[in-house]
N, CA, C and O atoms as CSV, one atom per row, in Angstrom:
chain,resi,resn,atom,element,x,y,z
A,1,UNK,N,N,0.847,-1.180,0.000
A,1,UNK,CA,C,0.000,0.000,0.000
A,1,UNK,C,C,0.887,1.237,0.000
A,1,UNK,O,O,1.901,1.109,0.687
A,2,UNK,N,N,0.750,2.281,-0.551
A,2,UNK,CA,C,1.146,3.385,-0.835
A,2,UNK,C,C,-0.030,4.563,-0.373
A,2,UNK,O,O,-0.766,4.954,-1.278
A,3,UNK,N,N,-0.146,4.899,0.431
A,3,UNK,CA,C,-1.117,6.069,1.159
A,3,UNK,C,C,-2.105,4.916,1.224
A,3,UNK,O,O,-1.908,3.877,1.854
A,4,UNK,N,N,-3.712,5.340,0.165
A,4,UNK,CA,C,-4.571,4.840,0.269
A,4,UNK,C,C,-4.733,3.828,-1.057
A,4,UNK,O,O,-5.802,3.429,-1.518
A,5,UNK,N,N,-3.513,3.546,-1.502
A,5,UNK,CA,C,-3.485,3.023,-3.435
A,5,UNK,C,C,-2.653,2.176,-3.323
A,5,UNK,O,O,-1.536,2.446,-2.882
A,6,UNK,N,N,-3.048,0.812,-3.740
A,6,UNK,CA,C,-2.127,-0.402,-4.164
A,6,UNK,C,C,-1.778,-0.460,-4.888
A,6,UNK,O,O,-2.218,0.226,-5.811
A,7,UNK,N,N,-0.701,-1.318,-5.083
A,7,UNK,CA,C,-0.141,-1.393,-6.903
A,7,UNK,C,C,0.243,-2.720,-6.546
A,7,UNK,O,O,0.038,-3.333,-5.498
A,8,UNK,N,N,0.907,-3.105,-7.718
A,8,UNK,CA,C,1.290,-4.534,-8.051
A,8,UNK,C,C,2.892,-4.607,-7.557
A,8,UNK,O,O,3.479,-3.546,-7.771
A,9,UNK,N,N,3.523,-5.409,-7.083
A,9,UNK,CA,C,4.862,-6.021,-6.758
A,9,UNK,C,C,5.108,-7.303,-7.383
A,9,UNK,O,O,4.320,-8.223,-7.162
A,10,UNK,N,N,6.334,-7.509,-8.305
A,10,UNK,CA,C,6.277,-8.857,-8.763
A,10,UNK,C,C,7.599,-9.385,-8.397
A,10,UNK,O,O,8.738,-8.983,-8.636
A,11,UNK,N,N,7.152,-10.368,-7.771
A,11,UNK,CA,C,8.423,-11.377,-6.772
A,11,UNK,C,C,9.253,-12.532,-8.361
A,11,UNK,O,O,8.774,-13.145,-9.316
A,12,UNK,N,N,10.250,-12.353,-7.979
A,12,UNK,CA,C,11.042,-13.307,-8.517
A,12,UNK,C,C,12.247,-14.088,-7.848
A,12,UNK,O,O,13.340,-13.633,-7.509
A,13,UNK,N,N,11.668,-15.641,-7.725
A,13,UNK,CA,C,12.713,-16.038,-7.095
A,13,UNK,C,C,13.927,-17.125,-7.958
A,13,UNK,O,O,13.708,-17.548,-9.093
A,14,UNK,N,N,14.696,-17.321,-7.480
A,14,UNK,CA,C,15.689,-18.210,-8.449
A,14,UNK,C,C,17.051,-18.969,-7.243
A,14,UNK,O,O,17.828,-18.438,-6.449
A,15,UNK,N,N,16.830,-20.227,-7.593
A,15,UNK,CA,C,17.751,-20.635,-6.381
A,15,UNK,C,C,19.057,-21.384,-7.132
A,15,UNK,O,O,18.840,-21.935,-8.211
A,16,UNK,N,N,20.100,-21.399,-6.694
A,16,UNK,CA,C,21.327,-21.795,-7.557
A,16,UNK,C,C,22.467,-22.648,-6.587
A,16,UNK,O,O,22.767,-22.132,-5.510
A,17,UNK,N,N,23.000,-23.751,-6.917
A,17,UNK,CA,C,24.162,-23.812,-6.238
A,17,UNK,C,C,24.744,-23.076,-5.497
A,17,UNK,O,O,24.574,-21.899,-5.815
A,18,UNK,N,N,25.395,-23.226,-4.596
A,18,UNK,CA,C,26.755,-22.477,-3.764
A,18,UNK,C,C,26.278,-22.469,-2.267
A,18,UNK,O,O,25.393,-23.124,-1.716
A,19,UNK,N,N,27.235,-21.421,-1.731
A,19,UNK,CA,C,27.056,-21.383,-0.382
A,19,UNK,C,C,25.675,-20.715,0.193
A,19,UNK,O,O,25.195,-19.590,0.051
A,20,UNK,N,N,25.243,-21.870,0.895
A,20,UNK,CA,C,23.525,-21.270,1.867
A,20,UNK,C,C,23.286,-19.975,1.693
A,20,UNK,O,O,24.109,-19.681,2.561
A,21,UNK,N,N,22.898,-18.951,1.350
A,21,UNK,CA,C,22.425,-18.251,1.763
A,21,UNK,C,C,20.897,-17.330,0.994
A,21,UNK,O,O,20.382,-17.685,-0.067
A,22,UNK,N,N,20.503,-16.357,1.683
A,22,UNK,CA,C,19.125,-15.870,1.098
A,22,UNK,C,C,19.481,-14.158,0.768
A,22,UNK,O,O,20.141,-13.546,1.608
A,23,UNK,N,N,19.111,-13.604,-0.209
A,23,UNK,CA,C,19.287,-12.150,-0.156
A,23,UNK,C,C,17.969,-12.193,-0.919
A,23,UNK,O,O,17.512,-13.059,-1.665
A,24,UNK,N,N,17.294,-10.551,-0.370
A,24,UNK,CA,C,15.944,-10.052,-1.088
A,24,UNK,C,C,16.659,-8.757,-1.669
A,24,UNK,O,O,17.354,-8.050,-0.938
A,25,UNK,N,N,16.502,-8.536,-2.735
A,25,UNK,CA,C,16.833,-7.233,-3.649
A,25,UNK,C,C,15.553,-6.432,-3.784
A,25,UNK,O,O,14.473,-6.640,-3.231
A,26,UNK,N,N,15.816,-5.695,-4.434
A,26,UNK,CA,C,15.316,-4.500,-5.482
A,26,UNK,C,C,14.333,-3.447,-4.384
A,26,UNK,O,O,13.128,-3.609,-4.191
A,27,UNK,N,N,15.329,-2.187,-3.648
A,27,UNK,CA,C,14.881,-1.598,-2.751
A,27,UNK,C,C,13.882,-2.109,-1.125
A,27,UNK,O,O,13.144,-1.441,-0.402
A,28,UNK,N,N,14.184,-3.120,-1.083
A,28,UNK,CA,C,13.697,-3.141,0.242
A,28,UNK,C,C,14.135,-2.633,1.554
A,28,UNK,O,O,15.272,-2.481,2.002
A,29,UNK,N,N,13.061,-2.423,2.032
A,29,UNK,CA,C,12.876,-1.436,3.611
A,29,UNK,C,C,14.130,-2.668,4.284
A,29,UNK,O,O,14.468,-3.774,3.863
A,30,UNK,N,N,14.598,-1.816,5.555
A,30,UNK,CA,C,15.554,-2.665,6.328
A,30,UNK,C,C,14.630,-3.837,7.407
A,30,UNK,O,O,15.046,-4.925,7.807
A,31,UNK,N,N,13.741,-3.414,7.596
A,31,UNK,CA,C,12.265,-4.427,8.335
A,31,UNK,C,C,12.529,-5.941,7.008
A,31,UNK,O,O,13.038,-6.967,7.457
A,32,UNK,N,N,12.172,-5.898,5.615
A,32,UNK,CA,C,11.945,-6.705,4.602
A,32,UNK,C,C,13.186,-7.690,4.632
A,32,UNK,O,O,13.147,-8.842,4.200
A,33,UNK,N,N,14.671,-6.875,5.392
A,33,UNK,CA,C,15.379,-8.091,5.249
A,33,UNK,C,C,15.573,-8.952,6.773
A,33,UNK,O,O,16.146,-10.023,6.971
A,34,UNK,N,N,14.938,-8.139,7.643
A,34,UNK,CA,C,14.437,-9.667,8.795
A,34,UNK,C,C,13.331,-10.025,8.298
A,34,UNK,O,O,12.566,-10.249,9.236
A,35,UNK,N,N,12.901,-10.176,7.451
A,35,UNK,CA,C,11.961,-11.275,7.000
A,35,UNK,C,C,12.328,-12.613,6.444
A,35,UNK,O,O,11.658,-13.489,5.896
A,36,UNK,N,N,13.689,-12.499,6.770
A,36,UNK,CA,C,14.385,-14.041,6.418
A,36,UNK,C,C,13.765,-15.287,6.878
A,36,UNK,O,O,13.239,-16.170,6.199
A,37,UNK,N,N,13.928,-15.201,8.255
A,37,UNK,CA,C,13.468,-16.019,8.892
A,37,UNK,C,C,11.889,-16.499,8.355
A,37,UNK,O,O,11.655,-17.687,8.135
A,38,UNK,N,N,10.608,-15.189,8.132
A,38,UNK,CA,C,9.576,-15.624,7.833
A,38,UNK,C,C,9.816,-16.498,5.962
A,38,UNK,O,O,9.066,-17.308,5.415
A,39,UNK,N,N,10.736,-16.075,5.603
A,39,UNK,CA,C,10.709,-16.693,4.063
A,39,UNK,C,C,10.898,-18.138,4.001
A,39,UNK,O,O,10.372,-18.970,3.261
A,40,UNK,N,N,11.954,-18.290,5.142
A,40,UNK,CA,C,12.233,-19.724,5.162
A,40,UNK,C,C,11.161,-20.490,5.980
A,40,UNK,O,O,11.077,-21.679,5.674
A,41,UNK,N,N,10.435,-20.117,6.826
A,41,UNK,CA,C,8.891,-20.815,7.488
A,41,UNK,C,C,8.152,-21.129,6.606
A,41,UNK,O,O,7.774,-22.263,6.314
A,42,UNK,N,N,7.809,-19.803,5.956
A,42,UNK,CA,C,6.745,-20.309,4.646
A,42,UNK,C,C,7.047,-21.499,3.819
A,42,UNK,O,O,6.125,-22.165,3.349
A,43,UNK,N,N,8.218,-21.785,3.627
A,43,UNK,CA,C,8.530,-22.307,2.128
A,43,UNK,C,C,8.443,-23.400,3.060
A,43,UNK,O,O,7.765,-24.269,2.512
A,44,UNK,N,N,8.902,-23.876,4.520
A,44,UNK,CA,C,8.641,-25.294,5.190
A,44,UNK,C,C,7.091,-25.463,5.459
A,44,UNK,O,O,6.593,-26.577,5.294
A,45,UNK,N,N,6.409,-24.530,5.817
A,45,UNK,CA,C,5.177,-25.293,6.532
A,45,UNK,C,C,4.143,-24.756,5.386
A,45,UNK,O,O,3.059,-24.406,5.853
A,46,UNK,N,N,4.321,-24.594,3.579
A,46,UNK,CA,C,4.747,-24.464,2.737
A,46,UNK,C,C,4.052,-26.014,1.667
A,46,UNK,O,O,3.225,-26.114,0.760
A,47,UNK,N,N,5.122,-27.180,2.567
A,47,UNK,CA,C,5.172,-27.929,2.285
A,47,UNK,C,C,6.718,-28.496,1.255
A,47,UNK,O,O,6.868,-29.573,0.679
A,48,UNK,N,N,7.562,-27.450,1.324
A,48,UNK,CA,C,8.305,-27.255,0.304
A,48,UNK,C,C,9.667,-27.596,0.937
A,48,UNK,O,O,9.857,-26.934,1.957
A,49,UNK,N,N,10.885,-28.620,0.560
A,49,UNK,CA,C,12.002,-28.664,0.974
A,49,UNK,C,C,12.886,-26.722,0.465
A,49,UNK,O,O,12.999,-26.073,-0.575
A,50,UNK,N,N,13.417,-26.469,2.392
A,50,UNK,CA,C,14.379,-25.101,1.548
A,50,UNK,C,C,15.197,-25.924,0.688
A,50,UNK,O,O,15.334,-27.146,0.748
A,51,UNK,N,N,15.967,-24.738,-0.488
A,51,UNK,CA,C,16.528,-24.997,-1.638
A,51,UNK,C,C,18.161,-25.257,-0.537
A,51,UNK,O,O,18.334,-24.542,0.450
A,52,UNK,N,N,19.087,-26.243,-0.893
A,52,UNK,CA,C,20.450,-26.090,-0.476
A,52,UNK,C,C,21.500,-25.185,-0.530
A,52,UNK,O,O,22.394,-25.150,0.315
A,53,UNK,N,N,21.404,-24.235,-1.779
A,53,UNK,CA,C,22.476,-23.669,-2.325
A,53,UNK,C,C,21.679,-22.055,-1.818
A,53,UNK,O,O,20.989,-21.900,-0.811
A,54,UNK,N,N,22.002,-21.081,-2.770
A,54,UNK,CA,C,21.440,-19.334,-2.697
A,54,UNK,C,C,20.070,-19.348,-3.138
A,54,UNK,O,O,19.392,-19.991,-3.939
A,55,UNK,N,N,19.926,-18.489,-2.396
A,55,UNK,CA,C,18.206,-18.087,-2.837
A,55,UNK,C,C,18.120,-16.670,-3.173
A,55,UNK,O,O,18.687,-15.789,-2.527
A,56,UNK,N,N,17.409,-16.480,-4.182
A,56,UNK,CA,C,18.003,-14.869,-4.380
A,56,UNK,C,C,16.359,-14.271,-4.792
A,56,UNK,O,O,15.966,-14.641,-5.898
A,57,UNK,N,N,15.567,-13.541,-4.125
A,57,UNK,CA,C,14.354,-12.833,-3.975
A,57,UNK,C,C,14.539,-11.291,-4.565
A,57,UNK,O,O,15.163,-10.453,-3.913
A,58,UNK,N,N,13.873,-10.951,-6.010
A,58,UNK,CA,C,14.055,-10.106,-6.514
A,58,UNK,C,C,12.329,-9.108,-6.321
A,58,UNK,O,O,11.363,-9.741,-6.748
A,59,UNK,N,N,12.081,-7.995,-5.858
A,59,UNK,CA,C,10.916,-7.607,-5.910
A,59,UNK,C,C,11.038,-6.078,-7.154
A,59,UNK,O,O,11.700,-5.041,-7.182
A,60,UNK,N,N,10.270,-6.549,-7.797
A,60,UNK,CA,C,10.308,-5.364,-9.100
A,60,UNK,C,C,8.778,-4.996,-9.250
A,60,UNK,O,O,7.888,-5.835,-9.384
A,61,UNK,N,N,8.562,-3.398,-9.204
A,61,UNK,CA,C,9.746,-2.720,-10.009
A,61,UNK,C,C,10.036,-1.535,-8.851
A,61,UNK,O,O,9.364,-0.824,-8.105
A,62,UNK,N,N,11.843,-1.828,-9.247
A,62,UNK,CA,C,12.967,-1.510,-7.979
A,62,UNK,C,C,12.473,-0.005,-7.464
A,62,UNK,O,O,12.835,0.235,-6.312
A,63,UNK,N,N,11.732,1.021,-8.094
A,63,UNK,CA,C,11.698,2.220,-7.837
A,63,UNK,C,C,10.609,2.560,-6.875
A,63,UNK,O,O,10.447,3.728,-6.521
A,64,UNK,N,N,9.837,1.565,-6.425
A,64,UNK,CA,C,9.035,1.870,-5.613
A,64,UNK,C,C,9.426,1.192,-3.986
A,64,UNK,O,O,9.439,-0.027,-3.812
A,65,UNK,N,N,9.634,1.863,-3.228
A,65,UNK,CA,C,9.862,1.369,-1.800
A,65,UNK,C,C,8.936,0.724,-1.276
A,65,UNK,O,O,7.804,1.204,-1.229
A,66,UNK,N,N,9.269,-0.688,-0.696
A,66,UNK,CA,C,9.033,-1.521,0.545
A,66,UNK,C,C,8.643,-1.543,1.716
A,66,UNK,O,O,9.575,-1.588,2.518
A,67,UNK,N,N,7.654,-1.530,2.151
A,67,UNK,CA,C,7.902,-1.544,4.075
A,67,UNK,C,C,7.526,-3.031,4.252
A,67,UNK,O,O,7.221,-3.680,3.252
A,68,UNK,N,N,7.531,-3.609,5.490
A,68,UNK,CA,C,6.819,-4.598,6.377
A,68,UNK,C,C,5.917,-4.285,7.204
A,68,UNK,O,O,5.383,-5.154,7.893
């Protein structure tokens, strides 16, 4: 939400080999990146094995700011 007006956010995720880890891109609020923890809950109770390697969470389009 933006005042009283929604818009659209489109998530892109992509997971790849290498070392564990999770990053969320494209302007997010500093609240959006403790949401780690909730990303990886979802995707377990989800039903979904987490991915082994990087997880990389892209939210577009980058020019509009984030909160939680």
């Amino acid at each position: 939400m933006l005042g009283i007006d929604g818009y659209v956010v489109r998530v892109e995720a992509d997971s790849s080999p290498g070392t564990p880890a999770l990053a969320i891109i494209g302007l997010p609020d500093r609240a959006l990146n403790e949401a780690r923890e909730r990303v990886r809950s979802a995707i377990f109770n989800s039903g979904f094995m987490y991915p082994a390697g990087r997880l990389l969470i892209n939210l577009s389009p980058a020019d509009v700011p984030r909160r939680a």
